[in-house]
C-alpha positions as CSV (number, residue, x, y, z in Angstrom):
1,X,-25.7,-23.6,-11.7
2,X,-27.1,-20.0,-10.7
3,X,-27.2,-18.6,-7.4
4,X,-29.2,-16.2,-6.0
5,X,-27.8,-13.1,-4.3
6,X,-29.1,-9.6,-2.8
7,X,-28.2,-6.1,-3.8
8,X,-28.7,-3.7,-1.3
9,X,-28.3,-0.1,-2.1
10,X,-27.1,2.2,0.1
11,X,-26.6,5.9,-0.5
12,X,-24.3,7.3,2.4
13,X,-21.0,5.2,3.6
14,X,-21.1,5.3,7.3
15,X,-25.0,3.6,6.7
16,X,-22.7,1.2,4.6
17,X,-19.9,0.4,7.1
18,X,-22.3,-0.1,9.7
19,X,-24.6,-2.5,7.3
20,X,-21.3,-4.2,6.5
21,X,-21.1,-4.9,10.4
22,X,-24.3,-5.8,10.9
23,X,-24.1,-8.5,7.8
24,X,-20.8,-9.9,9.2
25,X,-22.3,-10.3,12.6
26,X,-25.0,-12.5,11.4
27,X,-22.3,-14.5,9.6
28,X,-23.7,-14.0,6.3
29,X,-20.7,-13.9,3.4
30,X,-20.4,-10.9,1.5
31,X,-19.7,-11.8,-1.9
32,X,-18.4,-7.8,-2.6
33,X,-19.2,-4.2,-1.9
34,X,-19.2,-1.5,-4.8
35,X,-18.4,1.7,-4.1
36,X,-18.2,4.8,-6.0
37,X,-15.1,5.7,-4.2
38,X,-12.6,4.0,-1.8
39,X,-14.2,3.9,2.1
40,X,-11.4,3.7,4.7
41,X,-11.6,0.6,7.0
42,X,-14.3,-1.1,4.4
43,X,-12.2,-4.3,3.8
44,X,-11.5,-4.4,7.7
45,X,-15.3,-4.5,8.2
46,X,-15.6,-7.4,5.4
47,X,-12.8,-9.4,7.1
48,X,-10.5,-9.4,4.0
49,X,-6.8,-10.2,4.3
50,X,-4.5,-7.3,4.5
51,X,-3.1,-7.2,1.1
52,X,1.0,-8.0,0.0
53,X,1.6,-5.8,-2.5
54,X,4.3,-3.8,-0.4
55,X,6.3,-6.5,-0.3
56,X,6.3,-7.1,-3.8
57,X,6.7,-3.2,-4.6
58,X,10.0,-3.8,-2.5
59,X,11.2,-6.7,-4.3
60,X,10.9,-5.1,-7.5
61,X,12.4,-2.3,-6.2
62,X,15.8,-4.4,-5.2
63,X,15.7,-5.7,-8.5
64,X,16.0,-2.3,-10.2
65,X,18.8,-1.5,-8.0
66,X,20.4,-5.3,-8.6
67,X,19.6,-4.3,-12.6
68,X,21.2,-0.4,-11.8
69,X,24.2,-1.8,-10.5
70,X,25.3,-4.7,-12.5
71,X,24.3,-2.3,-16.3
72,X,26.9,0.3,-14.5
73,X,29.5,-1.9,-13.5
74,X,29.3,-3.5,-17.0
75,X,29.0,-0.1,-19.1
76,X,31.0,2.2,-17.2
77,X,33.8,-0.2,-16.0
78,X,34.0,-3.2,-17.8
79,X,32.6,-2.4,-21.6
80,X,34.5,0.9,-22.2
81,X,35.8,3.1,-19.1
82,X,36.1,6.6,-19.9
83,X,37.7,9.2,-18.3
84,X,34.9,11.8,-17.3
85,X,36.0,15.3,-15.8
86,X,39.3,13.3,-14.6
87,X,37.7,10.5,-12.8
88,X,39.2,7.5,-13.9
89,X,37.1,4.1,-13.8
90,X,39.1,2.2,-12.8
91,X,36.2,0.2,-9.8
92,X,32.8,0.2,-9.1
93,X,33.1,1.3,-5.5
94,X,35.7,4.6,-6.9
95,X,32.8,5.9,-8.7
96,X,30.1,4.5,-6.9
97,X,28.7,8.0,-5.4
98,X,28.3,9.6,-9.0
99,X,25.9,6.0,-9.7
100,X,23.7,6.6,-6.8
101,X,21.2,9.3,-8.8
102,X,20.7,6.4,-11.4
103,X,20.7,3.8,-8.8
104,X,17.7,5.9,-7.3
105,X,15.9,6.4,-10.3
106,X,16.4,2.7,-11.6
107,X,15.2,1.4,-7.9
108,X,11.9,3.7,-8.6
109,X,11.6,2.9,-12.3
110,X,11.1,-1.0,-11.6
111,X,9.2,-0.4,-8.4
112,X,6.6,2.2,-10.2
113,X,6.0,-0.3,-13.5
114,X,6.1,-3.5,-12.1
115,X,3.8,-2.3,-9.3
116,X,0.9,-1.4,-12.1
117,X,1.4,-4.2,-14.3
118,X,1.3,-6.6,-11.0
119,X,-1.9,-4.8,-9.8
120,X,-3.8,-5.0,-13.1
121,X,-2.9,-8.6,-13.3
122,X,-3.7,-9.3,-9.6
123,X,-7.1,-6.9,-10.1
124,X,-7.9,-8.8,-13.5
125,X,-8.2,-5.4,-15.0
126,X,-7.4,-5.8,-18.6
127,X,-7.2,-3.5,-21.3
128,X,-10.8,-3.2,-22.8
129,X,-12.1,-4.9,-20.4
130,X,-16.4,-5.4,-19.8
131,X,-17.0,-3.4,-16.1
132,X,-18.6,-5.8,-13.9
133,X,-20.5,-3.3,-11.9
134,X,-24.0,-4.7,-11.2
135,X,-25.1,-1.0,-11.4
136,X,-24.1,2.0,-13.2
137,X,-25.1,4.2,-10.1
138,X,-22.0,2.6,-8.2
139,X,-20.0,4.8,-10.1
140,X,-21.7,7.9,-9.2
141,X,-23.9,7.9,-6.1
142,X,-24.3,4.6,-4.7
143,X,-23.0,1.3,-2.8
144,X,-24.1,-1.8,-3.6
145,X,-23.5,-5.0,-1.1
146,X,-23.9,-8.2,-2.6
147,X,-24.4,-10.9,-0.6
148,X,-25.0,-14.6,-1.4
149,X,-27.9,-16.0,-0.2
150,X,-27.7,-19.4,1.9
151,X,-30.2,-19.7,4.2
152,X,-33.2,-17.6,5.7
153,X,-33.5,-14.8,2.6
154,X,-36.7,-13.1,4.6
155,X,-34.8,-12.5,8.0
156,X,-31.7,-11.1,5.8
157,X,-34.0,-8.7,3.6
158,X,-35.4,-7.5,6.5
159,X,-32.2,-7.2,8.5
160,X,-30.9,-5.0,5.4
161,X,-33.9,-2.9,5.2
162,X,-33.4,-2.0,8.6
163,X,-29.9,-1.4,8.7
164,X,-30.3,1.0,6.2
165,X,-30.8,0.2,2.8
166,X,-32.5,2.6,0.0
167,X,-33.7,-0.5,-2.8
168,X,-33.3,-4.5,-2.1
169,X,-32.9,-6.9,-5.0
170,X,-33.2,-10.4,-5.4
171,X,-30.9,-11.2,-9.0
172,X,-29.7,-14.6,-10.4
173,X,-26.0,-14.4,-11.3
């Protein structure tokens, strides 16, 4: 089943933010904003959920520290000690400050990869991947608010040509 939605272009951001505002007020859903560039406070104004990503950038991040410390402890200690510029291995915790620079770097390592891969597969972004831009121009000089239309389509069109909008478009998706 298609359904209809508007595209209202908008050439400046603050117009935009304040559109958004406007739309949200009159309790219309907005299906999604493009934008050429990230505007601050935009998913605020569209009443999105604050995202959980940092949380999950720190659990990755303990379990590159887990994975740091347990490949040490078996390499250095248990697998074959050595005696390196007369430090003996004989614990963990003896040698544990010459581990902390690869603890560091392991902790970052899984936080900095995991973090992409988990935001291209939250984002749907994969490789070769169609854009689903509605317009080239949102990737130069434009923002585009799509909104699904429910109810009065006049008073909305309206309401977005006055709030703003440089070109109005009725499409079937």
């Amino acid at each position: 089943m298609a359904s209809k939605v508007i595209h209202a272009y908008y050439n400046d951001d603050d117009i935009l933010m304040q559109a958004v505002k406007k739309v949200k007020a009159t309790k219309n859903h907005i299906e999604e904003v493009y934008c050429p560039f990230p505007v601050h406070g935009l998913d605020k104004a569209m009443g999105l959920a604050p995202t959980r990503i940092a949380i999950t950038s720190f659990m990755y991040g303990v379990l590159g520290l887990i994975v740091a410390i347990v490949m040490m402890n078996y390499i250095m200690i248990e697998d074959w000690p050595q005696d390196i510029g007369g430090k003996p291995s004989f614990t963990y915790m003896e040698n544990m400050p010459a581990f902390v620079p690869i603890m560091f770097e392991m902790t970052v390592f899984f936080a900095a990869h995991l973090m992409v891969i988990t935001f291209y597969l939250r984002s749907r972004l994969w490789p070769f991947k169609k854009a689903e831009n509605p317009d080239p121009r949102t990737t130069d000089d434009h923002f585009v608010m799509e909104i699904e239309v429910y109810g009065d389509e006049k008073t909305l069109m309206e309401m977005l040509k006055q709030s703003g909008a440089v070109e109005i478009n009725k499409v079937e998706k």
